[in-house]
C-alpha positions in Angstrom: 0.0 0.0 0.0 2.7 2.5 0.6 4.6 1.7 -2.8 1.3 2.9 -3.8 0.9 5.7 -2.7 4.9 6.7 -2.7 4.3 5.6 -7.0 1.2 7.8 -7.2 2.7 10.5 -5.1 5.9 10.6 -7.8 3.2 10.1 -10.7 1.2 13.7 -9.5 4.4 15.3 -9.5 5.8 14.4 -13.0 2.4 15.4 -14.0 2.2 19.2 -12.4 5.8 19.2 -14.2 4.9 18.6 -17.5 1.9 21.0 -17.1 3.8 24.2 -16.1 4.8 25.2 -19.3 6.9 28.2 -18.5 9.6 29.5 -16.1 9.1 30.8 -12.6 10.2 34.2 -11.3 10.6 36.1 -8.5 8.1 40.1 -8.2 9.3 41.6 -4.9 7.5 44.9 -3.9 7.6 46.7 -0.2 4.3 46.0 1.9 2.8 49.6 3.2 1.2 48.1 6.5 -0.5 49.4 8.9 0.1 49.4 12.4 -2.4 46.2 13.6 -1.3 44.6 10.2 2.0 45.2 11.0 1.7 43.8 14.3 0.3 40.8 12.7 2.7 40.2 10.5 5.4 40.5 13.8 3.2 37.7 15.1 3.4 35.4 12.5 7.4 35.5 11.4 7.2 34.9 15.3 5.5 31.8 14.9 7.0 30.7 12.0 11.0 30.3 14.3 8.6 28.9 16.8 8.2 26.1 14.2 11.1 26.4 12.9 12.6 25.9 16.1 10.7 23.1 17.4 11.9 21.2 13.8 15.7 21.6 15.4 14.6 19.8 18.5 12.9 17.3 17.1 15.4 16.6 14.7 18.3 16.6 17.2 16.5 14.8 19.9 15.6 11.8 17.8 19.1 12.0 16.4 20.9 12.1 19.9 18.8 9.7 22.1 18.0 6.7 18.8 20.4 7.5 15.9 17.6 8.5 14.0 17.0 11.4 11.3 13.1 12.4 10.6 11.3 12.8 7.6 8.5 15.3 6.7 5.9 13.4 6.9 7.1 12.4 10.6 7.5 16.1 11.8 4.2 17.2 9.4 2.5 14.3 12.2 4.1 16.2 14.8 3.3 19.8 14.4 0.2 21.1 12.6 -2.5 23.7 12.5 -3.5 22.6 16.4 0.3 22.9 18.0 1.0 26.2 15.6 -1.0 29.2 14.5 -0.5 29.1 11.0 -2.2 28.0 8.0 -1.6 24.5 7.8 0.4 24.9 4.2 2.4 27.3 5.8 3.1 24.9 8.1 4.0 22.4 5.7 6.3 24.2 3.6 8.5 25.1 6.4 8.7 21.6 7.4 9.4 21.5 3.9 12.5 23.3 3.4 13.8 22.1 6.9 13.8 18.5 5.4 15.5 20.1 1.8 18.2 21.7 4.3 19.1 18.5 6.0 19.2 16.4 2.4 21.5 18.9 0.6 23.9 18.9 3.5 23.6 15.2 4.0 24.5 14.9 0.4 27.4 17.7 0.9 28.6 15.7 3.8 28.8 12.5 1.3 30.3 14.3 -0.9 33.4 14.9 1.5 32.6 18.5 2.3 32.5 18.4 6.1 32.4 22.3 6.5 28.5 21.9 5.9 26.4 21.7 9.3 22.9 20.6 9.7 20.3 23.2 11.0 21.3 24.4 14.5 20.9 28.0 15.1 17.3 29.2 16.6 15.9 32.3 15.0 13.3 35.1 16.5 12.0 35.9 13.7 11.2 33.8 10.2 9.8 34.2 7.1 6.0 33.8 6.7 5.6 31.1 3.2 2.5 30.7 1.2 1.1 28.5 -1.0 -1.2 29.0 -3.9 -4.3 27.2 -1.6 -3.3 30.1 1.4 -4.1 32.9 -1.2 -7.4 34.3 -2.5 -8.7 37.3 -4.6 -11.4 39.0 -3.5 -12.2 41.9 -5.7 -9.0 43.8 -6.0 -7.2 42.5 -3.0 -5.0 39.6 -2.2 -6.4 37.3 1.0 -3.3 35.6 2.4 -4.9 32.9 4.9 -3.3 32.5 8.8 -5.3 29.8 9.6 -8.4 29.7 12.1 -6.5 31.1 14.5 -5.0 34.6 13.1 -6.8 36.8 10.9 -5.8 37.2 7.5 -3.4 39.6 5.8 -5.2 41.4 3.3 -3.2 43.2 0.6 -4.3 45.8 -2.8 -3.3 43.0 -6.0 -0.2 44.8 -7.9 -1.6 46.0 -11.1 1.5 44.1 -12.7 0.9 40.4 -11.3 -1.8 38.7 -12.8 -3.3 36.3 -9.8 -3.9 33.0 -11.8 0.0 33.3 -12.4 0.5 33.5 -8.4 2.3 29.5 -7.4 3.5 30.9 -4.3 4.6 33.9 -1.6 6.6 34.6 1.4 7.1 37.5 3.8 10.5 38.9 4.3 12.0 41.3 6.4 14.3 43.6 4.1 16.5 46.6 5.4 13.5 48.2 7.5 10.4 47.1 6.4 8.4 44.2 4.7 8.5 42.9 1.5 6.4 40.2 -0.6 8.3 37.7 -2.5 5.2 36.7 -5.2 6.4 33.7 -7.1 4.5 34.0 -10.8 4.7 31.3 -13.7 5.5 33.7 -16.7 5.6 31.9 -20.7 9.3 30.8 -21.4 11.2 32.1 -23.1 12.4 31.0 -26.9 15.9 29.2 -26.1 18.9 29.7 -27.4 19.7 27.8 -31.1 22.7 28.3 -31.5 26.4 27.2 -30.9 29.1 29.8 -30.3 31.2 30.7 -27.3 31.4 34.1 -26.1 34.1 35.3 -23.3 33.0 38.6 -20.8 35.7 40.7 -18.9 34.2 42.7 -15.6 35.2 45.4 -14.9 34.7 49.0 -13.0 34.9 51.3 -15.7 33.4 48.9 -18.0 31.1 47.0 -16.6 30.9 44.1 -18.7 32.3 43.8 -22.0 32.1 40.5 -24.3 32.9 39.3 -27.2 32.7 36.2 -29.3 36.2 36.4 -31.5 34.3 38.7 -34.1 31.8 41.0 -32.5 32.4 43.0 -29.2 30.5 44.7 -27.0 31.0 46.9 -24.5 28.7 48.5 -21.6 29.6 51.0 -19.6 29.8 51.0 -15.8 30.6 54.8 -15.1 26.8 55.2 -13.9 27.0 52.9 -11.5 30.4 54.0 -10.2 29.6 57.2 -9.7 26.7 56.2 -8.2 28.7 54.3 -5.4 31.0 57.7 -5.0 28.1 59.2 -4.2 26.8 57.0 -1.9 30.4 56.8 -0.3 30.3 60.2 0.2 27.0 61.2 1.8 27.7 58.1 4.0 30.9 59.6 5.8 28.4 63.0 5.9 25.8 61.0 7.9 28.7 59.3 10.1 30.3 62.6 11.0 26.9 64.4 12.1 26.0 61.2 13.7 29.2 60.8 15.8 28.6 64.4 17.2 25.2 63.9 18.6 24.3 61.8 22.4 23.6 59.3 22.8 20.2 58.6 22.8 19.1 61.9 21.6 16.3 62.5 19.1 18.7 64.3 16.7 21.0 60.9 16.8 17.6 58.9 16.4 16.6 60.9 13.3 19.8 60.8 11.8 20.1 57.0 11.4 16.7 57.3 10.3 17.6 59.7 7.0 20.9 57.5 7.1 19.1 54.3 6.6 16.7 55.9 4.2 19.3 56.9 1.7 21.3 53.8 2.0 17.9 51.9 0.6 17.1 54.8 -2.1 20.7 54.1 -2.9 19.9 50.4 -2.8 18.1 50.7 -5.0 18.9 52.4 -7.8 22.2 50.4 -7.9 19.6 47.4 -8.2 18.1 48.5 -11.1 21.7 49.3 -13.0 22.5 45.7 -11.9 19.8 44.6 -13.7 19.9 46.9 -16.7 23.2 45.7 -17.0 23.0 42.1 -17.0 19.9 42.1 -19.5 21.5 43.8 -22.2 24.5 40.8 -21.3 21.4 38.6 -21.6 20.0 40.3 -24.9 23.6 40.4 -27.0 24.2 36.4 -26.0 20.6 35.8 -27.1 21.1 37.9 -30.5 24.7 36.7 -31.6 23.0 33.0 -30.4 26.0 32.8 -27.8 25.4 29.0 -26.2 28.1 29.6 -23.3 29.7 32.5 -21.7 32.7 32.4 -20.3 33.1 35.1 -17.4 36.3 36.0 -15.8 36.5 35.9 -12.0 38.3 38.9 -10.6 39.9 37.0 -7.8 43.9 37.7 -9.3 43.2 41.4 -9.0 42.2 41.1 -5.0 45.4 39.5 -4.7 47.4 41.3 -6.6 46.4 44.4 -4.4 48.2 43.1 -1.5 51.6 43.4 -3.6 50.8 47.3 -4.0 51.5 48.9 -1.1 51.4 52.6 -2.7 47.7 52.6 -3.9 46.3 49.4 -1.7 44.3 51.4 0.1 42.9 53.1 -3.1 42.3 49.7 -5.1 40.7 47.4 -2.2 38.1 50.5 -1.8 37.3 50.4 -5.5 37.2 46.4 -5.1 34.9 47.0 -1.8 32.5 48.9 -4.2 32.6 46.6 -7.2 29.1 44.5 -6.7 30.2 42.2 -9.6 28.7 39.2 -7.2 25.9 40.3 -7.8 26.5 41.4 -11.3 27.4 37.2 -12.1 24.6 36.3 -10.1 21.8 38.3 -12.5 23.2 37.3 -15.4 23.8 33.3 -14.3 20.0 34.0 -13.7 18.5 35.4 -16.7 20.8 33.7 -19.0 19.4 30.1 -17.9 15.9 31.2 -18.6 17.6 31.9 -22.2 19.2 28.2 -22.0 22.5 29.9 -22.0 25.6 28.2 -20.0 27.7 30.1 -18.2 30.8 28.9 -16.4 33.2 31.1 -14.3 36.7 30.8 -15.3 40.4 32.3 -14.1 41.4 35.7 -16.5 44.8 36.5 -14.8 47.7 37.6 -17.7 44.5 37.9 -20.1 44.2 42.1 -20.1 47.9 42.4 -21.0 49.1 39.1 -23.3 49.0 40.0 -26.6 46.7 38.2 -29.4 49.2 38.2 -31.7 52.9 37.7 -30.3 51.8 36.0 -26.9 53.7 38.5 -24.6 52.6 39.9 -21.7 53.2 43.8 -21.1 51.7 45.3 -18.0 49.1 48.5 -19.2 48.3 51.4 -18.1 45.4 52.6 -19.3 42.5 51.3 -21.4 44.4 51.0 -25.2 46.4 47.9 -25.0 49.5 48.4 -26.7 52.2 45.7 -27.4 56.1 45.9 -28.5 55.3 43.9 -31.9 53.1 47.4 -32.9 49.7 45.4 -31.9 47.0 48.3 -30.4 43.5 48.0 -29.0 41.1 48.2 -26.5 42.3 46.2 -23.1 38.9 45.2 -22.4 37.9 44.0 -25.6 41.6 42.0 -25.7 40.9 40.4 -22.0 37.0 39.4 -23.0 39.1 37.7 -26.4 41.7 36.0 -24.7 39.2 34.7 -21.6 37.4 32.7 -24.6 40.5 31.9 -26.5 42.2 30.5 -22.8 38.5 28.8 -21.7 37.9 27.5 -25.3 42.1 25.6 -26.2 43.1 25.8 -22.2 45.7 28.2 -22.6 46.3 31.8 -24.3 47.5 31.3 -27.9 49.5 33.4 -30.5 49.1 34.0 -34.2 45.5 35.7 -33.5 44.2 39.0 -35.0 43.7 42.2 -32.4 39.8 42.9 -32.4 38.6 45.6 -34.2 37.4 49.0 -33.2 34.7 48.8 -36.1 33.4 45.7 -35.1 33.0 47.2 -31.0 29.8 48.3 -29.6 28.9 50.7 -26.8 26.0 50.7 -24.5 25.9 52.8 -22.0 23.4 52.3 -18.5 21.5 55.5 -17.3 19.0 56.1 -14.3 17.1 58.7 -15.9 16.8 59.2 -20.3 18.9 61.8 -21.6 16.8 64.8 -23.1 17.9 65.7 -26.3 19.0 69.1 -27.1 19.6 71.4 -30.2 18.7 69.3 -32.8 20.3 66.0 -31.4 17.7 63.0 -32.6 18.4 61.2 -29.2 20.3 59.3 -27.2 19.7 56.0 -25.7 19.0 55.6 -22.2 
C-alpha cells in the first residue's frame, strides 16, 4: 500500500511538471502596512521560528537519544495547525524546506565536504511562506490565509501580477520594512539555437564587455560608479553628524533614520543598474545565439592588491564597491531562462598578453598596446583572450587584435537623456 501511494505520489508530481509550461520568477514589492497589520505580520514570522525551532529539537533529539534522522511526513505528524498558529500549508512548507536543508547537507557531507552543518541556530524571527491554496482574490485585493487562529493579511493586488500566475509567496523582512516575495509562472522564453562561445571581462569602468572572437560589445559601468561615490560620500556625511550627537538623543535617532533611508534609495537604484546591466549581457548572447559564456572571476586582482602597497588602500576601496557578485549572479539567472551556460573561469595575464605575439606587457590605461606594434582596446583584448584560454586551455599566439569597427557601446543610465539642439536622441 505505501509503494502505492509513494508511486502515485511521484506520478502527480511528474504530472504538475509537464503542465507548467513556463519559467518561474521572483516580483518583490515593499508591503505599506498598517500598524495592527504590521503587528500581525510581527506575530506570525514569530510563529513561524517557533516552528522552525521546534523542527531543530525534534530533529536533534531523535538524532541524539535513537540515531535517527526524521522525515517530513514524521514532523508534518508532529506539528500542525493545532500545535502552531499558521495555516496548515504554511506549516508544511516550512517543514518542507527544513527536510531540503538537512538532504543537501547530507548529500554535501557524502560528498566529502564536512564544512557543511545541519540546521542548528534558533531564530526570532522567520519568514511567513504561502502557498497557492493560502491565497485568494477578492475583488481587487489579495487574501493571504493565517489559519483559524489569526486573521488574515489582506493586501491591494499589484496591477502588474496577474493572480492565476500567483504559485507561491513569502514575507520577508528587508533593510527596514516588509516585503512580498510573489512567485509568478511567466511563458518561457524561446531558447537559445545556436552554438558559439562568447568570453566577458568585468570590470569598474566597464562594466561588462564580451565578445565572441568577431563581435564585441562593451557596456559602460561609469553610472553605476559614480553612483557608489556618491553613496560613499554622503555616508561619511551621515557618520560625521552622527558621531557628534548623544547618545540617545532624538537628533542621533533621526539621523540613522535619514541615514538608513538613503542607503535603501541608494539600494536601489544600484539594483536597477544591476539589472539593466545584465539584461543587455542577456540580450547580446541571445542575438549573436552565444550557447556559453565564459566570465572571468576577478579574484587575481584582489590579490594582486596586496603586492601594492602605494595605492592598496585606493584599489581594495574600489574592489569594496565593485558589486560584480551580484553582477554574475543576474546574469547566471536570466541567461538560464535563455538556456545559455555560463561557467566562471580564471582571467589572470589575459588584459595584457598580446593576441598576436603572446607576450605579456603590463598596461596602463585602457588602449592595449604591445612591443610587436599590436594596439587596441584592453577590455575587448581580455573578454578575447578569456574565450581563446577557456575554449584551447591556454592563451595562444598568431590571432588578430579585435577591431574598433566591429565594438559596440552601450551605455546604463537612471534617468533618459533629453535631447537638445537638434540631437535625434540618445539611448537611455
Amino acid at each position: 500500500m505505501k509503494k502505492e501511494l509513494e508511486s502515485y505520489k511521484k506520478n502527480m508530481k511528474e504530472q504538475k511538471k509537464k503542465e507548467s509550461k513556463g519559467d518561474i520568477v521572483i516580483q518583490k514589492f515593499p508591503l505599506r502596512l498598517t500598524g495592527e497589520e504590521r503587528r500581525l505580520v510581527d506575530t506570525l514570522r514569530k510563529e513561524a521560528a517557533n516552528l522552525w525551532n521546534d523542527c531543530l529539537d525534534l530533529h536533534w533529539w531523535l538524532y541524539d537519544v535513537y540515531k535517527v534522522w526524521t522525515s517530513a511526513s514524521e514532523k508534518k505528524q508532529w506539528y500542525n495547525a493545532t500545535t502552531h498558529k499558521l495555516h496548515s500549508q504554511t506549516i508544511q512548507s516550512i517543514i518542507e524546506l527544513h527536510e531540503e536543508t538537512c538532504k543537501r547537507t547530507r548529500e554535501l557531507r557524502a560528498k566529502g565536504e564536512k564544512q557543511w552543518r545541519y540546521p542548528w541556530k534558533y531564530k526570532k524571527f522567520f519568514s511567513v511562506k504561502y502557498k497557492k491554496t493560502a491565497i485568494k482574490l477578492t475583488g481587487k485585493k489579495l487574501r493571504f490565509s493565517n489559519g483559524k487562529q489569526q486573521s488574515p493579511l489582506v493586501i491591494p493586488q499589484p496591477k502588474h501580477i496577474d493572480f492565476h500566475t500567483i504559485k507561491s509567496a513569502e514575507i520577508v523582512w528587508h533593510k527596514d520594512q516588509y516585503w512580498m516575495h510573489i512567485a509568478v509562472e511567466v511563458p518561457k522564453q524561446k531558447q537559445v539555437q545556436g552554438k558559439k562561445d562568447a568570453g566577458c571581462d568585468l570590470g569598474i569602468i566597464h562594466a561588462a564587455v564580451l565578445s565572441d572572437g568577431k563581435s564585441h560589445f562593451i557596456v559602460t559601468g561609469r553610472e553605476l560608479r559614480s553612483l557608489q561615490r556618491y553613496r560613499n560620500k554622503k555616508l561619511k556625511e551621515f557618520q560625521k553628524r552622527i558621531s557628534r550627537k548623544k547618545l540617545g538623543s532624538n537628533k542621533r535617532q533621526k539621523l540613522i533614520l535619514r541615514k538608513r533611508r538613503f542607503l535603501e534609495k541608494m539600494e536601489r537604484r544600484i539594483e536597477y543598474l544591476l539589472h539593466s546591466i545584465s539584461k543587455m549581457v542577456t540580450d547580446w548572447c541571445v542575438e549573436n545565439q552565444i550557447l556559453t559564456l565564459y566570465i572571468g572571476t576577478p579574484d587575481g586582482v584582489q590579490r594582486n592588491t596586496k603586492k601594492k602597497k602605494k595605492t592598496r588602500k585606493e584599489i581594495r576601496q574600489q574592489l569594496s564597491n565593485w558589486s560584480f557578485g551580484q553582477l554574475i549572479e543576474k546574469i547566471k539567472y536570466k541567461l538560464k531562462l535563455r538556456g545559455v551556460k555560463v561557467q566562471l573561469v580564471e582571467e589572470s595575464y589575459t588584459s595584457g598578453t598580446c593576441p598576436a605575439c603572446g607576450e605579456f606587457r603590463k598596461q596602463w590605461n585602457r588602449n592595449f598596446y604591445c612591443q610587436c606594434g599590436a594596439a587596441g582596446h584592453r577590455d575587448v583584448v581580455g573578454a578575447v583572450n578569456i574565450l581563446d584560454k577557456s575554449v584551447n586551455k591556454q592563451l595562444t599566439e598568431n590571432r588578430e587584435l579585435p577591431k574598433i569597427e566591429d565594438t559596440k557601446y552601450r551605455r546604463v543610465l537612471l534617468t533618459p537623456i533629453v535631447p537638445h539642439n537638434g540631437c535625434k536622441g540618445a539611448v537611455a
